[in-house]
N, CA, C and O atoms as a GROMACS GRO file, in nm:
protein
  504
    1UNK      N    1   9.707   3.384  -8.267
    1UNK     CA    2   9.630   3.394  -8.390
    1UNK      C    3   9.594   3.252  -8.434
    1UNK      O    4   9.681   3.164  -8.428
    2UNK      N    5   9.473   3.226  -8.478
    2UNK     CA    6   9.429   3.074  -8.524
    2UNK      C    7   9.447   3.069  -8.638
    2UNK      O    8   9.505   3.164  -8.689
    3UNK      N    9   9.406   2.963  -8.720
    3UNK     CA   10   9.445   2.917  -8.847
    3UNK      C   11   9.374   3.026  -8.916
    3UNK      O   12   9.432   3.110  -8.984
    4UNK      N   13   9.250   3.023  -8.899
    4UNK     CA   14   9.172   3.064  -8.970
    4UNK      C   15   9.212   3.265  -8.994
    4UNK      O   16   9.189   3.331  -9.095
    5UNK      N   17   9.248   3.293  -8.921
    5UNK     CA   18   9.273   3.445  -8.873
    5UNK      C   19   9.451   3.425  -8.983
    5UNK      O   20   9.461   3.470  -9.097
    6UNK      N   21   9.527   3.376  -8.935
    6UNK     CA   22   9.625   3.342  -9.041
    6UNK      C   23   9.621   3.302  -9.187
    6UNK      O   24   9.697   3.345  -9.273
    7UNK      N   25   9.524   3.216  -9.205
    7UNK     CA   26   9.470   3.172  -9.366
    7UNK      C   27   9.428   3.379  -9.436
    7UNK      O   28   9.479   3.460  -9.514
    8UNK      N   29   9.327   3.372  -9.357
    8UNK     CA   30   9.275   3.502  -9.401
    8UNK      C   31   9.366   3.605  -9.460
    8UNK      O   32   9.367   3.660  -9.570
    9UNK      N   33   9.453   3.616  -9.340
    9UNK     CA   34   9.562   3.735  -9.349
    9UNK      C   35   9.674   3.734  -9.489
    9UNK      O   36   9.720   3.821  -9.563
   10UNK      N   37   9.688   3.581  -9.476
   10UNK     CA   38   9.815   3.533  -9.625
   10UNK      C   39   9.716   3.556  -9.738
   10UNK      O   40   9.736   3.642  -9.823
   11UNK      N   41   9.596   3.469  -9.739
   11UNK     CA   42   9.510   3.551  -9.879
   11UNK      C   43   9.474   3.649  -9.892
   11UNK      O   44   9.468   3.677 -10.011
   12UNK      N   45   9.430   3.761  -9.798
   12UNK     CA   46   9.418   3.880  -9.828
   12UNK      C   47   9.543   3.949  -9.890
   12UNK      O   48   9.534   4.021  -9.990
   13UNK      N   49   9.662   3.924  -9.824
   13UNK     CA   50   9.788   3.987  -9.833
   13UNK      C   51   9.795   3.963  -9.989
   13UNK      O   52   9.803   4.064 -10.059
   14UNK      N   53   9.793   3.848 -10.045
   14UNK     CA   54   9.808   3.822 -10.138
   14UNK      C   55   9.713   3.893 -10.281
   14UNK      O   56   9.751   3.939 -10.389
   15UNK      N   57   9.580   3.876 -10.219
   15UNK     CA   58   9.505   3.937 -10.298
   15UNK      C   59   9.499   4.104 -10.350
   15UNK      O   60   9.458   4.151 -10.457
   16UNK      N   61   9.555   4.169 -10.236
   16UNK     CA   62   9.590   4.303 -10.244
   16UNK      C   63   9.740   4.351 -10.347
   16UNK      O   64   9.788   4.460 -10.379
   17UNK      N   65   9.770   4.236 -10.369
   17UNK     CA   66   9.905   4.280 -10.474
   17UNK      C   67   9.903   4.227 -10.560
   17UNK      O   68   9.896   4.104 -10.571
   18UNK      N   69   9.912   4.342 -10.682
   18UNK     CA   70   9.879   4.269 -10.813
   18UNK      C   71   9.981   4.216 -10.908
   18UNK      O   72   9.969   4.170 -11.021
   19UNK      N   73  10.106   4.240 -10.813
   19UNK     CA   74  10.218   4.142 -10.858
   19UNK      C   75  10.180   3.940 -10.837
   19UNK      O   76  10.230   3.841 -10.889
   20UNK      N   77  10.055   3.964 -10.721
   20UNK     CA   78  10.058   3.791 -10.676
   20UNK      C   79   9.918   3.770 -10.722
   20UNK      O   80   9.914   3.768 -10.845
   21UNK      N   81   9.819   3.757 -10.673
   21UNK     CA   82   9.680   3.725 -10.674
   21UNK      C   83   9.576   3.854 -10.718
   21UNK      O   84   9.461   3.826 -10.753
   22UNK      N   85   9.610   3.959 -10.715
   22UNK     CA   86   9.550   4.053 -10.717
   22UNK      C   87   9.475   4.057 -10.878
   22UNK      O   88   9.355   4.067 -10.903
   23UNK      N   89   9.556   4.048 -10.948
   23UNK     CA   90   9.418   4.050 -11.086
   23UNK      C   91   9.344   3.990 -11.106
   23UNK      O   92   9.264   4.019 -11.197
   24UNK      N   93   9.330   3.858 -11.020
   24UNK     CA   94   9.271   3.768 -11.074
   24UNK      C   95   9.128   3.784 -10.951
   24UNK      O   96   9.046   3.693 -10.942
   25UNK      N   97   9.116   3.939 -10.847
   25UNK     CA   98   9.040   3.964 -10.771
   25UNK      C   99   8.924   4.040 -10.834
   25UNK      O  100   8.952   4.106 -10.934
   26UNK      N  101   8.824   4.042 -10.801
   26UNK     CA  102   8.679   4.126 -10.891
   26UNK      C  103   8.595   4.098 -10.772
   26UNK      O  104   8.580   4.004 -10.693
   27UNK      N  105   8.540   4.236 -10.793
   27UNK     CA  106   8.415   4.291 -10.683
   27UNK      C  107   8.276   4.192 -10.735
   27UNK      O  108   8.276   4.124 -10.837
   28UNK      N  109   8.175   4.201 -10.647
   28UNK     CA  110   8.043   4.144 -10.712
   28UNK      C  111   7.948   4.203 -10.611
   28UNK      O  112   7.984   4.239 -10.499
   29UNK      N  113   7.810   4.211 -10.661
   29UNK     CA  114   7.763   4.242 -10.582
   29UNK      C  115   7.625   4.141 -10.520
   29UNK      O  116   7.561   4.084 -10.608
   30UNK      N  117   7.593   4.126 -10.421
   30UNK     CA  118   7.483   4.027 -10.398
   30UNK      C  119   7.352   4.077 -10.346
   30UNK      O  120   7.356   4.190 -10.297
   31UNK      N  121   7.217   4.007 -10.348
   31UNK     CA  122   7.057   4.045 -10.360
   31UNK      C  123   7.068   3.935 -10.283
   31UNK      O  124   7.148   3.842 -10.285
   32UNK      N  125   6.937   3.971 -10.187
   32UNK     CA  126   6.863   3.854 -10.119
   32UNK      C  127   6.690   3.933 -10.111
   32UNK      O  128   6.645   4.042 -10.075
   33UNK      N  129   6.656   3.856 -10.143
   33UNK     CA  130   6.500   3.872 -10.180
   33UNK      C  131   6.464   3.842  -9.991
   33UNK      O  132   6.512   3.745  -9.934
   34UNK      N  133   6.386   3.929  -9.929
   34UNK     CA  134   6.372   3.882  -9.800
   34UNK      C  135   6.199   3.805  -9.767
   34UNK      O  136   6.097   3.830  -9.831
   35UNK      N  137   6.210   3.732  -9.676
   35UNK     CA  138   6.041   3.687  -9.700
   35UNK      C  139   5.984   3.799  -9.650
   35UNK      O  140   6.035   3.902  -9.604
   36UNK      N  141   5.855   3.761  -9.666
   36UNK     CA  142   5.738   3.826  -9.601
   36UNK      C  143   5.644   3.891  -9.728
   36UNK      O  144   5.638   3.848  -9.844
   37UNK      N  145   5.580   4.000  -9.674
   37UNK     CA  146   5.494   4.059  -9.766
   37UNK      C  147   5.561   4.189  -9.862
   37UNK      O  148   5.487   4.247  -9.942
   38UNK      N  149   5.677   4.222  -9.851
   38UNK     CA  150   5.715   4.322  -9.908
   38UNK      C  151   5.722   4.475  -9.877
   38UNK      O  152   5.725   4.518  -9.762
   39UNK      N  153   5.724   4.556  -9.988
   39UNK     CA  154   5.732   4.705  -9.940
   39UNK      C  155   5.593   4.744 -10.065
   39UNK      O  156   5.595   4.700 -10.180
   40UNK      N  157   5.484   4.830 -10.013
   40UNK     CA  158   5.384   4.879 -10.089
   40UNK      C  159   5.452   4.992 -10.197
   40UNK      O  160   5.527   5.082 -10.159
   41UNK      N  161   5.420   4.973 -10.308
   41UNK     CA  162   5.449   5.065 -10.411
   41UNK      C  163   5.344   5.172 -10.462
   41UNK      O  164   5.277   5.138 -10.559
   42UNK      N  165   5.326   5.291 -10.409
   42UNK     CA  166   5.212   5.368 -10.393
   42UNK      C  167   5.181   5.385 -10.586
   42UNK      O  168   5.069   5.404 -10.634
   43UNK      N  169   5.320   5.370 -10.676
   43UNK     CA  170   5.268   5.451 -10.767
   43UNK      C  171   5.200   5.299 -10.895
   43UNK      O  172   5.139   5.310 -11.002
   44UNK      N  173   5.244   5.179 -10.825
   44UNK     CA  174   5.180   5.045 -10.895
   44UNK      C  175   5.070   4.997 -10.803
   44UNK      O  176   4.992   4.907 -10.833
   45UNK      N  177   5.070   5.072 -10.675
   45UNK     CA  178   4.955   4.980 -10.620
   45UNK      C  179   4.978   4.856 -10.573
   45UNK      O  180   4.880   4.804 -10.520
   46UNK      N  181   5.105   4.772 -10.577
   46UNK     CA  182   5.129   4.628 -10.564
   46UNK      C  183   5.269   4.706 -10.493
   46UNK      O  184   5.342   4.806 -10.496
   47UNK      N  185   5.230   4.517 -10.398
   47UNK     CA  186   5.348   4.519 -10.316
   47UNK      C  187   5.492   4.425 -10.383
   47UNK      O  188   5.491   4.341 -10.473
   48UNK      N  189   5.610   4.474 -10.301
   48UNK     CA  190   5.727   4.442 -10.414
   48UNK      C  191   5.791   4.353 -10.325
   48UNK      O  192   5.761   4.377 -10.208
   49UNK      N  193   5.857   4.273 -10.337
   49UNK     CA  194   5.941   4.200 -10.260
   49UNK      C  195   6.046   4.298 -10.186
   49UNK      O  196   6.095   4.386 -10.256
   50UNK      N  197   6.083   4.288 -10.053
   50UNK     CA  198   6.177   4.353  -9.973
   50UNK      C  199   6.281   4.291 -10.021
   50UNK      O  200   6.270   4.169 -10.023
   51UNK      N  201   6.420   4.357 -10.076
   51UNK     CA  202   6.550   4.305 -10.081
   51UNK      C  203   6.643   4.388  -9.992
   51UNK      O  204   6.626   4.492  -9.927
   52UNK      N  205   6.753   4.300 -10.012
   52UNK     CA  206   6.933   4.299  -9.858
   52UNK      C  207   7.046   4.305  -9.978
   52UNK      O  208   7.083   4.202 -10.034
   53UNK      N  209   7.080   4.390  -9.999
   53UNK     CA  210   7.217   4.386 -10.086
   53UNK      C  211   7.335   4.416  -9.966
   53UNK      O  212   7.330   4.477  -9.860
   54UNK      N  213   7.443   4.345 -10.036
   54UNK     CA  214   7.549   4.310  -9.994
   54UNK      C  215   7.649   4.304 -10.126
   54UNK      O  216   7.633   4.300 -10.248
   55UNK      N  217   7.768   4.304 -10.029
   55UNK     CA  218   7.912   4.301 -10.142
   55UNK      C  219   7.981   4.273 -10.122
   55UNK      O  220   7.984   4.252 -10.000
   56UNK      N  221   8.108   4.238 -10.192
   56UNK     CA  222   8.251   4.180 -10.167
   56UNK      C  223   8.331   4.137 -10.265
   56UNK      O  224   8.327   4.180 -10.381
   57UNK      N  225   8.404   4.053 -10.224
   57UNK     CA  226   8.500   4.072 -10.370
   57UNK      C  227   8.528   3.891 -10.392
   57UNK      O  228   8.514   3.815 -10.297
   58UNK      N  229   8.562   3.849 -10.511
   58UNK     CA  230   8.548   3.641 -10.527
   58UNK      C  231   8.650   3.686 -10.654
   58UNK      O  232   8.687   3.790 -10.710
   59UNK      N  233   8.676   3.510 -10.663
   59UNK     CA  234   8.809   3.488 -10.769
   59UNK      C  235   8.706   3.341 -10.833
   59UNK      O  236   8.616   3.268 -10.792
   60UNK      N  237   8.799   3.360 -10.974
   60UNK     CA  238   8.720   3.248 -11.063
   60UNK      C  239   8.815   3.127 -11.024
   60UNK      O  240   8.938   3.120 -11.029
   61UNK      N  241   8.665   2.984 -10.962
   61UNK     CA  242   8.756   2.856 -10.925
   61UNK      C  243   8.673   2.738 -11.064
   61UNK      O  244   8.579   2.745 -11.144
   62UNK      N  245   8.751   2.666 -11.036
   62UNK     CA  246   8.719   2.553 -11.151
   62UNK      C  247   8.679   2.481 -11.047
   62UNK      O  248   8.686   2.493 -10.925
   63UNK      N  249   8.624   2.386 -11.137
   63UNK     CA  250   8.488   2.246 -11.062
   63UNK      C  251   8.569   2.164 -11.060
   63UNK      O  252   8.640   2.165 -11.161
   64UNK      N  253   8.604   2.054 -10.952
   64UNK     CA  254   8.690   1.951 -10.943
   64UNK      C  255   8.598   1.872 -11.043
   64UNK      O  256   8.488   1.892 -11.094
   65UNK      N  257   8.729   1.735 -11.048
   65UNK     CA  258   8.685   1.608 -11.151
   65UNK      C  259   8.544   1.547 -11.056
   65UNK      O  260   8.463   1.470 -11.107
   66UNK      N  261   8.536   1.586 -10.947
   66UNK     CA  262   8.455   1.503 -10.890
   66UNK      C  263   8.309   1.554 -10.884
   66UNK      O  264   8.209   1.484 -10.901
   67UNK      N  265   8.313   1.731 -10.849
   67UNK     CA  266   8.221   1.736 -10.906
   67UNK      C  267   8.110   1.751 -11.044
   67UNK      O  268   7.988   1.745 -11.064
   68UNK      N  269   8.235   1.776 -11.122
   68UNK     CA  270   8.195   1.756 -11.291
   68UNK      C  271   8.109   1.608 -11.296
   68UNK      O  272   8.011   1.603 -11.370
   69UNK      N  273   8.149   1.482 -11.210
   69UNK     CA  274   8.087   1.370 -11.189
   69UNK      C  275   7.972   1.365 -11.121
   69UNK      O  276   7.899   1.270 -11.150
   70UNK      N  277   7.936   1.438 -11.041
   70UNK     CA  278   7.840   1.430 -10.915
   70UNK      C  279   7.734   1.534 -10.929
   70UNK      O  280   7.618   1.499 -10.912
   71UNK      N  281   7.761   1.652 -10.956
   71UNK     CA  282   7.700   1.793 -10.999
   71UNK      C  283   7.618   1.753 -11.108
   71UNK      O  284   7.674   1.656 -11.161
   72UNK      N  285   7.496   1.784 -11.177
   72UNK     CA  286   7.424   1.832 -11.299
   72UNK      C  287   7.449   1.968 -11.348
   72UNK      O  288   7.355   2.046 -11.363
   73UNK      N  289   7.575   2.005 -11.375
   73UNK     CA  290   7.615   2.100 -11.398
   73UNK      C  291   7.566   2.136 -11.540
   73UNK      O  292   7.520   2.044 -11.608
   74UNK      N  293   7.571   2.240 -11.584
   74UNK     CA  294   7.570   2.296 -11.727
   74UNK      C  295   7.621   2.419 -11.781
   74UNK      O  296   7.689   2.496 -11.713
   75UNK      N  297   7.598   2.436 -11.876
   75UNK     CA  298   7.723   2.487 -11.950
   75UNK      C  299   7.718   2.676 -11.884
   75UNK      O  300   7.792   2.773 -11.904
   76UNK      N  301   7.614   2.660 -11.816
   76UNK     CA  302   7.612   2.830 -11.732
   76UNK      C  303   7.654   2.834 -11.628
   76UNK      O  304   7.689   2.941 -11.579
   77UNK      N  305   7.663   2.726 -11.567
   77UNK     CA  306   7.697   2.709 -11.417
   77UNK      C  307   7.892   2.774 -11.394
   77UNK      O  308   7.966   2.745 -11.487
   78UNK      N  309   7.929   2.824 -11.322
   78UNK     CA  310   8.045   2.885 -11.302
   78UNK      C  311   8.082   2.869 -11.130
   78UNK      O  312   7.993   2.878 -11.046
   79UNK      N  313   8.194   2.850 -11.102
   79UNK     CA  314   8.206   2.849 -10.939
   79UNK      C  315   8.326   2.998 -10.895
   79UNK      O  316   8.400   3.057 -10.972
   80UNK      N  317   8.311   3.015 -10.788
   80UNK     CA  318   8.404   3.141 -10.758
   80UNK      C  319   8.424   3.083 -10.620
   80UNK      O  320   8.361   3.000 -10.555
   81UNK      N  321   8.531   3.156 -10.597
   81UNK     CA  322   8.590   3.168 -10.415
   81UNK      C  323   8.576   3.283 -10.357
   81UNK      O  324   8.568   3.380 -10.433
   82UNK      N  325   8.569   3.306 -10.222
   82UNK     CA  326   8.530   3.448 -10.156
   82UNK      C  327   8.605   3.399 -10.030
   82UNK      O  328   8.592   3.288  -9.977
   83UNK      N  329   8.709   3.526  -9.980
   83UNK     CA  330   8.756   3.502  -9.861
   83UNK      C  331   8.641   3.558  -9.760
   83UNK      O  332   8.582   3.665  -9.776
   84UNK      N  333   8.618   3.461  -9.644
   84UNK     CA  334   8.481   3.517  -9.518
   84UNK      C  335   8.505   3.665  -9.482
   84UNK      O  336   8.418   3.748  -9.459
   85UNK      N  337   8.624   3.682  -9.482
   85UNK     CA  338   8.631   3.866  -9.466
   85UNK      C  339   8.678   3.935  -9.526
   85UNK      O  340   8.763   4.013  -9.484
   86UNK      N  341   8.633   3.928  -9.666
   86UNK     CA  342   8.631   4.042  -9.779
   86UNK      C  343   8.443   4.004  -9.844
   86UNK      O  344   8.400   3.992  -9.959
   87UNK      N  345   8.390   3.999  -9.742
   87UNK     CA  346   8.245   3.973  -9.816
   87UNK      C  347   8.162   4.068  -9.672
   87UNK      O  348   8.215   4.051  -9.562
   88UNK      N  349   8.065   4.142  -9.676
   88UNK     CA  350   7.946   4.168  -9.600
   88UNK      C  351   7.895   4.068  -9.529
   88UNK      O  352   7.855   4.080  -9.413
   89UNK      N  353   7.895   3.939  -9.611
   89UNK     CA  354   7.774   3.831  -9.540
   89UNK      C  355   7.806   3.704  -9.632
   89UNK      O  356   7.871   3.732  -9.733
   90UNK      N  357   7.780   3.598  -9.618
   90UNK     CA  358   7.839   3.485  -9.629
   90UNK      C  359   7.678   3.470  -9.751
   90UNK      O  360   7.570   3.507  -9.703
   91UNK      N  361   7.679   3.424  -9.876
   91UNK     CA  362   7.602   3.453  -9.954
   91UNK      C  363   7.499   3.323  -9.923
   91UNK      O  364   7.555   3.231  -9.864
   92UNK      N  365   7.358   3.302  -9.954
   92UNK     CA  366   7.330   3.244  -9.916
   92UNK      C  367   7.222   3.180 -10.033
   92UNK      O  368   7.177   3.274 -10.099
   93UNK      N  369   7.164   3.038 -10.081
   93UNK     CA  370   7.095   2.972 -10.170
   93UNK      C  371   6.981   3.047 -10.266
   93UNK      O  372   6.863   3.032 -10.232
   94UNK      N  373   7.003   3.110 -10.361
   94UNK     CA  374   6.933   3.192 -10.425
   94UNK      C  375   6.913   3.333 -10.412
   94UNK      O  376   6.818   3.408 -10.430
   95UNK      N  377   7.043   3.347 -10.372
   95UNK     CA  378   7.072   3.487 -10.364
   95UNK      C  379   7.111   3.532 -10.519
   95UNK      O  380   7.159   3.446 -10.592
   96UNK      N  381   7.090   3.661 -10.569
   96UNK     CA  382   7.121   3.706 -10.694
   96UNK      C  383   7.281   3.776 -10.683
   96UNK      O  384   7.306   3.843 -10.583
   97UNK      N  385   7.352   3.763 -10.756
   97UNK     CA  386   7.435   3.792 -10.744
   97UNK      C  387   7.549   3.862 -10.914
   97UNK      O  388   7.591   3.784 -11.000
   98UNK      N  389   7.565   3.971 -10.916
   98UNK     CA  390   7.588   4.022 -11.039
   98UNK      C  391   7.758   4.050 -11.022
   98UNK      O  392   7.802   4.134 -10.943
   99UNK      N  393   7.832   3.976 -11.099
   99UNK     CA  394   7.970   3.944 -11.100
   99UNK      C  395   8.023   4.104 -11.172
   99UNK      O  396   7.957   4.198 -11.216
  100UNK      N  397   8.162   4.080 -11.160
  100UNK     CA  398   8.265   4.166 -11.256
  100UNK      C  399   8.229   4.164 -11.406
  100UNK      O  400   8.217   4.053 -11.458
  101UNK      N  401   8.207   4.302 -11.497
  101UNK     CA  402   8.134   4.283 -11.592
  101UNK      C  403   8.025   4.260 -11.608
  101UNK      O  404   8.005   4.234 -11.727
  102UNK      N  405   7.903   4.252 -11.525
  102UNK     CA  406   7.762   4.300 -11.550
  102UNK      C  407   7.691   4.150 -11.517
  102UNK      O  408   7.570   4.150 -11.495
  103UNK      N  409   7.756   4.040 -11.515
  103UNK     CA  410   7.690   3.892 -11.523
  103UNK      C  411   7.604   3.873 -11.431
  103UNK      O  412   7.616   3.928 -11.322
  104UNK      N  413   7.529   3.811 -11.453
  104UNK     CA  414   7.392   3.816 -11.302
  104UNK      C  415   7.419   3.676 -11.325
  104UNK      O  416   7.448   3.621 -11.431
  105UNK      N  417   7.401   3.614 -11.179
  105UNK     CA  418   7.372   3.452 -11.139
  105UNK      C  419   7.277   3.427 -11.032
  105UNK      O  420   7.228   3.523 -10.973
  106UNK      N  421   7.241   3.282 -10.994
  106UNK     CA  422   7.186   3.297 -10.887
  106UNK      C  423   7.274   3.190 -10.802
  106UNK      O  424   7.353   3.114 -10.859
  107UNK      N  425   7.255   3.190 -10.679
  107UNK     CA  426   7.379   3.072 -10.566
  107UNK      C  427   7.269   3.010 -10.603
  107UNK      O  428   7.150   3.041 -10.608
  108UNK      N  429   7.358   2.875 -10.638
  108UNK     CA  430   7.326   2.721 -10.636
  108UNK      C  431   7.354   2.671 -10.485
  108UNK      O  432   7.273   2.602 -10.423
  109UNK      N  433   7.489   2.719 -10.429
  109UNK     CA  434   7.544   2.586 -10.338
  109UNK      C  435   7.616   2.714 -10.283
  109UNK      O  436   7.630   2.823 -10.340
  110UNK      N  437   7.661   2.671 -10.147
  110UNK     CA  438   7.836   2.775 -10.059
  110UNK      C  439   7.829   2.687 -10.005
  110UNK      O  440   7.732   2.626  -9.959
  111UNK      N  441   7.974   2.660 -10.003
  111UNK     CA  442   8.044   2.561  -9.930
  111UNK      C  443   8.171   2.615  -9.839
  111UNK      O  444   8.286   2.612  -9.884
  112UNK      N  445   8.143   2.658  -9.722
  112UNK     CA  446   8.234   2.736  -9.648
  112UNK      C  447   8.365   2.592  -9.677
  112UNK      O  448   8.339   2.480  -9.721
  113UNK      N  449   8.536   2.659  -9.624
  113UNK     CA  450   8.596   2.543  -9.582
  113UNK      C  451   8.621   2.520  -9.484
  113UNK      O  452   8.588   2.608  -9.403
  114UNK      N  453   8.708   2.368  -9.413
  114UNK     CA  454   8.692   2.327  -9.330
  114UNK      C  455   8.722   2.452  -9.152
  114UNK      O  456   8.681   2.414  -9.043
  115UNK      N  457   8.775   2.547  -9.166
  115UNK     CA  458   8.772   2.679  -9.102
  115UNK      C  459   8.694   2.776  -9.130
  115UNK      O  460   8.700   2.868  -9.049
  116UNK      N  461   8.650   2.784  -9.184
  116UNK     CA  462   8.533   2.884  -9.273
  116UNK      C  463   8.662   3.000  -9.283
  116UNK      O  464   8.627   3.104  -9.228
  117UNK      N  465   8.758   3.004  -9.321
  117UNK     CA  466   8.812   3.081  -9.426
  117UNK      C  467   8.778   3.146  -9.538
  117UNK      O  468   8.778   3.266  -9.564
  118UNK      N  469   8.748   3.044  -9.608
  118UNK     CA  470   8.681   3.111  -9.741
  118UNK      C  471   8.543   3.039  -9.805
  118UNK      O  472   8.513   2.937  -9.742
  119UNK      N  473   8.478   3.061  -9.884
  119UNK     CA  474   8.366   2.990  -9.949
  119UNK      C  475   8.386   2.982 -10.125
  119UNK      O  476   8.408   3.063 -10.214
  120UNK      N  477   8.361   2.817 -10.112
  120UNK     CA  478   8.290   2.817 -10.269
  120UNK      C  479   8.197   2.796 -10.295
  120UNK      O  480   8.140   2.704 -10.237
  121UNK      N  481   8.136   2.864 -10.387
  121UNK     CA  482   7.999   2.931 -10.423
  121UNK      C  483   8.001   2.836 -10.574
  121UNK      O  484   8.100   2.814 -10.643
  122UNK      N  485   7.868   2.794 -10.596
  122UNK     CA  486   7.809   2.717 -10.723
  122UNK      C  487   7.705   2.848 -10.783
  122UNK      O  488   7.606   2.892 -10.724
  123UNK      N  489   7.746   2.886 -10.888
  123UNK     CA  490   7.652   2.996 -10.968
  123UNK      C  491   7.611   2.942 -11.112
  123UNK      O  492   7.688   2.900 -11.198
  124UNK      N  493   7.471   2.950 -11.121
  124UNK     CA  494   7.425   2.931 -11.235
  124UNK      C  495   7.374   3.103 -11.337
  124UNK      O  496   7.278   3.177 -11.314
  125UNK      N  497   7.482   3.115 -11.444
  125UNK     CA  498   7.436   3.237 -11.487
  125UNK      C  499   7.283   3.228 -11.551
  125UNK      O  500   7.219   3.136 -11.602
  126UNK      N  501   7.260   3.348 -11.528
  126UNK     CA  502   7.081   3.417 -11.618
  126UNK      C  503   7.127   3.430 -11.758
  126UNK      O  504   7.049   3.469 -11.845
   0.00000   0.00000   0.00000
């Protein structure tokens, strides 16, 4: 088993019990607007953008000192963590994404880590 297959397994384990990590787990769900020309809408006459939903589950992370320094952050911006296999798809730069409790954001940034274990995600709420 590799690191990464081991990392996974201890945070999942963890996340599944709500004696350890587990409350602090929440579903979300994610949009990706796909290119091209869309899907025709017979009853508007106009074509709509094709979207890819996806899902999974993220935990609320705080912004290091460094990037509070480096970031143009503001006061909507929020970051989360996502383990790579408790997600559909690895979220990707302007994807929409509607948190625990109804919050819609859009990805700023994912920053897989150095195993791609898990990702942190830069969200600016709507």
């Amino acid at each position: 088993m590799g690191m990464r297959e081991e990392l996974q397994g201890d945070l999942a384990e963890a996340f599944a019990s709500d004696d350890d990590l587990g409350q602090a787990y929440d579903a979300f769900i994610g949009e990706r607007v796909l290119p091209g020309d869309g899907v025709y809408n017979p009853d508007t006459g106009t074509y709509e953008p094709a979207k890819h939903a996806y899902n999974g589950s993220y935990w609320r992370e705080e912004f290091t000192f460094a990037e509070i320094q480096s970031l143009d952050l503001g006061s909507a911006d929020i970051k989360i963590g996502m383990l790579a296999s408790a997600v559909d798809e690895m979220p990707q730069v302007d994807d929409s994404i509607t948190l625990a409790g109804g919050a819609e954001a859009r990805v700023i940034s994912v920053t897989p880590d150095p195993v791609g274990a898990t990702y942190a995600v830069h969200l600016k709420v709507s």
